[in-house]
N, C-alpha and C positions, 0 to 999 in steps of 0.2 A: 806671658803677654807682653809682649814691646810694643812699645809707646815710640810713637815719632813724632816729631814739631815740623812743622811746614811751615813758611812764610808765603801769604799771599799780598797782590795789589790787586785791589777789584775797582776798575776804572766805572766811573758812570758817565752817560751821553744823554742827552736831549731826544726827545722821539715824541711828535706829535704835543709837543711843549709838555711833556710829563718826563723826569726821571728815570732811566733805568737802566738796569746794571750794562757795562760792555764789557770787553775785554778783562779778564783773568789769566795774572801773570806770576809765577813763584819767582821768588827772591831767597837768595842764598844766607842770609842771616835776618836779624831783626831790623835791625840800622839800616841795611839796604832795603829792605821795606818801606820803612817811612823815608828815607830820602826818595824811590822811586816814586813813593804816591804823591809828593809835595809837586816834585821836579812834574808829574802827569797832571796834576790837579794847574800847572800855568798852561797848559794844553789843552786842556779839556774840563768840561763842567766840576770833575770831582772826581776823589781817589778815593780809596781808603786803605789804609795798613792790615792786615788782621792776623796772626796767632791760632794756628790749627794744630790741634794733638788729636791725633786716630790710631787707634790699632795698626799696629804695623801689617797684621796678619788676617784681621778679620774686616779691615776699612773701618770700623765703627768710631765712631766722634767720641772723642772725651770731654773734650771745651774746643770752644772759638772765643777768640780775647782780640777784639777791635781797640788796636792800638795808637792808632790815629786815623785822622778824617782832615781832608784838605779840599776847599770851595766846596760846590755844591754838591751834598748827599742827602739822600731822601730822610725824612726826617724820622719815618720808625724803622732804618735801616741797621741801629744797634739792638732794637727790641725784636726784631725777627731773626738776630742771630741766637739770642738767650733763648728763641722758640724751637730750634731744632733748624 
């Protein structure tokens, strides 16, 4: 079983004056993660950094680890990643 780390940026937008998720983008290490969310988040409502480990072979999730948040993110947007 191999294991892979992925970094994402999951931008958030404004819609109907409610939160929610837009664009999802992979970043090639950690560090550019959160520098790409920060640098998004003067752009746009809110970023966030996140840490994804999945099976390499089967997709299946190990953890997701939100490693940072920049402006505006919905506020049970870390508790719905511990949900699955």
């Amino acid at each position: 079983m191999a294991m892979r780390t992925t970094f994402v940026v999951q931008t958030f937008e404004v819609h109907r004056k409610k939160l929610r998720p837009g664009v999802r983008d992979v970043a090639p290490t950690e560090s550019g993660a959160l520098k790409r969310a920060e640098a998004i988040a003067g752009r746009q409502p809110g970023a966030a950094a996140l840490k994804i480990v999945a099976d390499n072979e089967t997709g299946e999730l190990e953890s997701v680890t939100l490693l940072g948040q920049f402006g505006e993110v919905p506020e049970d947007f870390a508790e719905s990643l511990q949900g699955g």
